[in-house]
Residue, then its C-alpha position, 0 to 999 in steps of 0.5 A: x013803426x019801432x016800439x021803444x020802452x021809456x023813462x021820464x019824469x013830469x013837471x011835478x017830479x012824478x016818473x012815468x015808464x011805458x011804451x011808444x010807438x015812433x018811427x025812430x027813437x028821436x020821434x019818440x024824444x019828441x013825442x014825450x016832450x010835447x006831452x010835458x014829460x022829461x025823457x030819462x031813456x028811451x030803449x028799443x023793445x025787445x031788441x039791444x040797443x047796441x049790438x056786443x059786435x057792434x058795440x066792440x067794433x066802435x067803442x069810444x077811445x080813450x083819445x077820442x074823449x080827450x078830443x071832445x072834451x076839448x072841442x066842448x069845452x072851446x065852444x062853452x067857453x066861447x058863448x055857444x049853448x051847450x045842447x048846440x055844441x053838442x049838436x055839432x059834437x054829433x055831427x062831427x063824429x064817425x064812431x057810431x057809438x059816440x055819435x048815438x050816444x052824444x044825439x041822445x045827450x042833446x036829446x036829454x039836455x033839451x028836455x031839461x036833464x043836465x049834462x051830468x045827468x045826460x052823461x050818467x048813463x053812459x058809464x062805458x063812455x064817460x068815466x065815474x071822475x068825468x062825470x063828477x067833475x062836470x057835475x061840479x062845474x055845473x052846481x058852481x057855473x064854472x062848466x066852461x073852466x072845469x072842462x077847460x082843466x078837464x081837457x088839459x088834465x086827459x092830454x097829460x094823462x093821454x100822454x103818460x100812458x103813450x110813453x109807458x105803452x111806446x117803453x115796452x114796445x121794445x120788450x114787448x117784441x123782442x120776447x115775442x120774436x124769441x118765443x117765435x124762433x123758440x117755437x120753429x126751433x122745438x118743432x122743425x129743427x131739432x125732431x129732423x136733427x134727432x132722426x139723423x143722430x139716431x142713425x148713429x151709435x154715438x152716445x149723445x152728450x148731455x146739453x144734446x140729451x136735454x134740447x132733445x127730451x125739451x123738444x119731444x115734450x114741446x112737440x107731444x105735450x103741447x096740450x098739457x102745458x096749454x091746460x096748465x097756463x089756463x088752469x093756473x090762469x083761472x086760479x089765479x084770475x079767482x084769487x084775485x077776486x077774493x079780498x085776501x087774494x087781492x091784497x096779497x097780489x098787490x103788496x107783492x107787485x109793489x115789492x117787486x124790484x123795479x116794477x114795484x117802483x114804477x107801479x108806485x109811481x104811475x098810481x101816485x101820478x093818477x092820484x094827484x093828478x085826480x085829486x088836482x082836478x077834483x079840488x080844483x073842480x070846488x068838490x070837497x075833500x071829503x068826497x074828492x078822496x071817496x071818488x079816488x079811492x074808488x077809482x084807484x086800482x091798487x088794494x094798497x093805496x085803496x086800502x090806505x085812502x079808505x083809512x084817509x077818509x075815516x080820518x078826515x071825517x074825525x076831523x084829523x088833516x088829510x095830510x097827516x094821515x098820508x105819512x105812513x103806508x106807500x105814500x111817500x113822505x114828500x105828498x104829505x109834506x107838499x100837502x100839508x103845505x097846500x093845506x096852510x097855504x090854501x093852494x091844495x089843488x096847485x100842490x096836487x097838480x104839482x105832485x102830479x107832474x113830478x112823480x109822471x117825471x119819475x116814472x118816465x125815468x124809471x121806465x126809461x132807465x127799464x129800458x136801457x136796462x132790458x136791452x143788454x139782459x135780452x142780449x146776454x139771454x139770447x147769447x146764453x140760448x145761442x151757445x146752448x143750441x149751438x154746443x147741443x147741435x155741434x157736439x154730437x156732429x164733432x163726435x160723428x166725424x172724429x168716430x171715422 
């Protein structure tokens, strides 16, 4: 027998914790459920729910959410009860941590919590936004419709992040291979060309004097420059924490030159893309900009809707308050007409699609634009170990 420790509530809303005594944790569910009680969580005594490896080795994809959000919405929206279509949600999976997770979602549904509710305390699994919007399709009796969007929404957004991963598969190599032939070059190449040039008189040349001071620091001082990337690492790992260090570090990356660009593009692109859902979703404004401020990464834009807000709760329109800082002038524009026209939700859903276009050129264009620059880099290192190689041998043979 497992001894689990609980949380439930009964039908007067009164809380009650304790411990039970079950062969397994559906046992337990069970248990409490005959003696009226509505079960919030249940956890095993003493021992983790999910082991750190465990929980490490079958964490719940990105992908996978985006595919049970799909198949949920189809079985609502074709009449099926919710708790059975989780059911069958749970016997599809091979994750264990979704399959556990979803048999506990069920478990909760039937003793009477929503499937926000439900949702809720799986934070690690289904983000703040998800589960938002399934609370909002639920308080208007439109879950089917909202996971509908919500299913489409993930597939795009699934799909925006493939293509910025699938462009910088390419960088991303190249830079690893010269780092690979760098590394061979420093320690295997140039220590047994150093032993047959000391053998000579020659006075070496000075692209040979430096390739070879680079490689005695490479190879004896490996460990310095190990401690300096880490140490700086921290640092700046530290800095980044604080609320100056945070702000500085991200005006700096959005005034970087073409990286800049595509930073401002890609969180543009989430943030429509959110606030389409959400207001399609019937959340109010006002809360729609909390959620999105607090799921956007940048302090910048963070900064600048946390401003929205106070605005909009003194009444001012949301597009007004969009026409200064990053945001270009074209969302409060395109906004201000949702705003008069009663169709904001379509407008952001409409920004959404085209700064995912921009951002697709602009990171197609990186692309093009990397190639020819790792070929002149390479080039460039090519001559210099050749010249640094070639001269001191030229010198040996002519001093015969």
């Amino acid at each position: 027998m497992a001894e689990f420790i609980y949380k439930a509530r009964d039908m007067q809303g009164a809380d009650h914790t304790g411990d039970i005594k079950t062969p397994d944790i559906r046992s337990a569910a069970t248990l409490l459920r005959k003696k009226g009680l509505i079960v919030i969580s249940i956890k095993s005594k003493g021992v983790p729910s999910v082991k750190f490896l465990d929980k490490f080795l079958n964490r719940v994809s990105f992908t996978e959410l985006v595919i049970i959000t799909r198949q949920l919405a189809t079985m609502i929206s074709s009449g099926l009860v919710l708790s059975e279509a989780v059911d069958i949600l749970e016997e599809q999976q091979t994750n264990k941590t979704l399959k556990k997770a979803l048999e506990e979602i069920s478990q909760d549904i039937k003793g009477g919590l929503t499937l926000a509710q439900a949702l809720g305390k799986y934070p690690d699994i289904f983000p703040k936004l998800y589960i938002n919007l399934v609370k909002s399709g639920e308080a208007s009796g439109k879950l089917d419709q909202v996971l509908l969007q919500m299913a489409d929404g993930l597939e795009k957004e699934r799909e925006f992040k493939a293509k910025i991963k699938g462009a910088m598969i390419y960088p991303a190599v190249v830079l690893g291979m010269m780092l690979v032939v760098i590394t061979i070059m420093m320690v295997f190449v140039i220590p047994k060309l150093v032993a047959l040039y000391e053998q000579s008189t020659i006075e070496l040349p000075l692209p040979t004097k430096i390739l070879i001071f680079t490689s005695n620091a490479f190879i004896n001082f490996w460990w310095l420059g190990l401690i300096l990337i880490i140490t700086a690492s921290i640092a700046l790992n530290r800095w980044n924490k604080t609320a100056e260090g945070n702000f500085f570090l991200g005006k700096f990356i959005l005034r970087l030159p073409i990286v800049g660009k595509i930073v401002t593009n890609v969180t543009l692109t989430n943030f429509n893309r959110t606030f389409g859902l959400l207001t399609s979703a019937g959340i109010p404004l006002l809360e729609s900009i909390g959620i999105v401020s607090d799921l956007t990464d940048n302090p910048i834009f963070k900064k600048t809707l946390k401003d929205a807000y106070a605005g909009v709760e003194k009444g001012l329109p949301f597009s007004s308050l969009l026409t200064v800082s990053v945001f270009p002038q074209i969302v409060g524009q395109m906004i201000r007409v949702g705003e008069e026209t009663g169709k904001v939700d379509e407008i952001f859903l409409k920004l959404g699609d085209y700064f995912e276009s921009e951002s697709d050129h602009l990171i197609k264009n990186l692309t093009v634009a990397i190639e020819p620059l790792v070929l002149i880099i390479l080039g460039v290192g090519v001559a210099f170990l050749v010249i640094s190689i070639i001269l001191p041998i030229y010198k040996l043979t002519t001093s015969f």
